[in-house]
N, C-alpha and C positions, 0 to 999 in steps of 0.2 A: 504494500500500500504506500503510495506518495503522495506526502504533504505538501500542499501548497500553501507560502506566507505571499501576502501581497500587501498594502500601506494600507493605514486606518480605515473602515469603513463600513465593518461587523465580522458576526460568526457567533456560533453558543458551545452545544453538549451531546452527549450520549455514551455508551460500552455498557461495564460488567464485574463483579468484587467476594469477597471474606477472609477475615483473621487479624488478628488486632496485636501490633508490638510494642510495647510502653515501657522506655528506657527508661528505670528507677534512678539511677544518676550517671552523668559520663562516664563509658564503656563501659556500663553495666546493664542488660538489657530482661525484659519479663515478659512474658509472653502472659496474654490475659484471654487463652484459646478458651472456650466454653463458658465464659459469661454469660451468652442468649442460651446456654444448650440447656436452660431449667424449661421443664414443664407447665405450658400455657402459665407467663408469668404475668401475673396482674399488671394491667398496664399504666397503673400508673408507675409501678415499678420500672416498667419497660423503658418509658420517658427519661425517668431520672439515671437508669444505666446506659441508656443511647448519649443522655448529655453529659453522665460522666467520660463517657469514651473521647466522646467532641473535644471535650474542655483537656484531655489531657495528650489527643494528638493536637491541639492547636497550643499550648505550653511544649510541646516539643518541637514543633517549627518556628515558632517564634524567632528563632536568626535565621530561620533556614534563606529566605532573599538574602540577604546581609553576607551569609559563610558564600553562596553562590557567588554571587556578584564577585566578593575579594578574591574566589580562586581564577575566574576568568580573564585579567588581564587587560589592557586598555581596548575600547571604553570602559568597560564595566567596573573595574575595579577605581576607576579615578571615582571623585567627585560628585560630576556633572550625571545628568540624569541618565540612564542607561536608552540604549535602543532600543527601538519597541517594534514590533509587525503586528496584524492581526494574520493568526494560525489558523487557518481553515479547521472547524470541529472541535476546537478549544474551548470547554466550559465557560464562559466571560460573564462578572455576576452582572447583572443590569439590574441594582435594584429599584429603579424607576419603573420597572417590567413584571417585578413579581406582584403576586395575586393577593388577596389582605389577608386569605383563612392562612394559619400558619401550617393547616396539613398537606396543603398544594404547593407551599413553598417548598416543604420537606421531600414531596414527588421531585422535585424540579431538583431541590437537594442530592436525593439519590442518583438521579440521572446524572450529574456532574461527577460525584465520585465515583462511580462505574468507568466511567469515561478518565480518571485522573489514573485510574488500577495500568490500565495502558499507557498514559501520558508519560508517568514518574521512572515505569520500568522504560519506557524509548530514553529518558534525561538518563537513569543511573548507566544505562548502556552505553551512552555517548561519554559521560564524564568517566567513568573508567576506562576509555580510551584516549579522553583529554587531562584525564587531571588521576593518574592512577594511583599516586600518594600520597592525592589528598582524602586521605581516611574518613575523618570526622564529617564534612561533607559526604562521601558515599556512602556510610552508616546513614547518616542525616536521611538522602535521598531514600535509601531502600528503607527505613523504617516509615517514612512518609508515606511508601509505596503499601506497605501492609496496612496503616493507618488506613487509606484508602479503602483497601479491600474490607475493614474490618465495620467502618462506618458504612460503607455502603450495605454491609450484610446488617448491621444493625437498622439501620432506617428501613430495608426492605422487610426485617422481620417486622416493625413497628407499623408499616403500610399493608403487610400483608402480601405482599412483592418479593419472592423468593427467588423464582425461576427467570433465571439471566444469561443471556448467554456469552463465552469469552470474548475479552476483545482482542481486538488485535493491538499490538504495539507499531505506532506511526512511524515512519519512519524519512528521515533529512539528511542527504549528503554531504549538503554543505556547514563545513564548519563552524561560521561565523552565524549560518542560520541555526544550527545546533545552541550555538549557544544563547543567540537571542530566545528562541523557545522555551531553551530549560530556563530562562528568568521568567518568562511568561508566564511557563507551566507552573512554577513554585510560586509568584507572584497570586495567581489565581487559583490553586487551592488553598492557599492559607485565608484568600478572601470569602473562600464558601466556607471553610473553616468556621469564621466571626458569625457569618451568617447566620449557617445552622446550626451552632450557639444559641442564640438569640432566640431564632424560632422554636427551639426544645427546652431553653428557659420558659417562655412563654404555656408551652404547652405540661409541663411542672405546675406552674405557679396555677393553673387553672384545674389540674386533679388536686392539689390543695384542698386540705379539709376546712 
């Protein structure tokens, strides 16, 4: 499959996801496998372990733009604002576009991180090609990547949306377009990140007794 970037002017989401990996502290890593595997779990429960999950891959990428950016090299690592493309198929959040009920946000949610399961593994593929020693960054990226998988299996057990099929990993020749991407790509997961936050706060505070 070949990606095409072309300059500002749109593009959104889609793919496929499971499995959740939540570094307890630098190089130290926990796997949190079978947290949905309980038995029809009360859903309000369900909420508050979907937004625990959120809240603790978006505290794990928290530098992830930041470490990106400084391993790339000029532009990216000066200064000045980074180069940007729009990525054909790139999840983009437009929150001026989503819908007010927070359960159709959380649809549009899932659909974005199905789609990141493929994005992050095309980025960790390139940068261990471009950048093979930088560790913390490639831990970074491929735990991002199972984040992905792990939210997306959680939002879809809490939607009822199970059955997904794999995606494919995109894939970019060119170098410089490589690296523009993997900024884009980390740039906008960590904004549906905030996001869907936000909407599974929301939907907490409203199973509240």
């Amino acid at each position: 499959m070949s990606t095409v970037l072309r300059p500002p002017e749109q593009r959104e989401e889609e793919a496929a996801g499971a499995s959740l990996v939540v570094r307890k502290e630098r190089g130290s890593v926990e796997r949190l496998a079978g947290l949905f595997s309980l038995p029809q779990e009360d859903g309000k429960e369900a909420k508050r372990q979907s937004r625990l999950l959120v809240s603790m891959a978006r505290s794990e990428a928290e530098t992830l733009v930041k470490d990106y950016l400084s391993q790339q090299g000029s532009p990216f690592s000066d200064n000045a604002k980074p180069p940007t493309l729009i990525i054909d198929d790139l999840p983009v959040l437009d929150k001026t576009a989503l819908p007010s009920s927070p359960w159709k946000r959380l649809a549009i949610s899932l659909s974005a991180f199905l789609s990141f399961r493929g994005w992050l593994a095309s980025v960790l593929a390139w940068q261990r090609s471009l950048n093979p020693k930088s560790r913390d960054l490639l831990n970074s990226l491929d735990l991002s990547r199972n984040n992905s998988l792990a939210i997306s299996s959680a939002l879809g057990a809490l939607l009822g949306q199970t059955d997904h099929p794999s995606p494919s990993s995109p894939t970019i020749s060119n170098v410089f377009k490589q690296k523009v991407a993997g900024y884009m790509i980390c740039k906008h997961y960590c904004d549906w990140l905030a996001q869907t936050e936000k909407d599974l706060v929301v939907l907490v505070a409203e199973s509240s007794v």
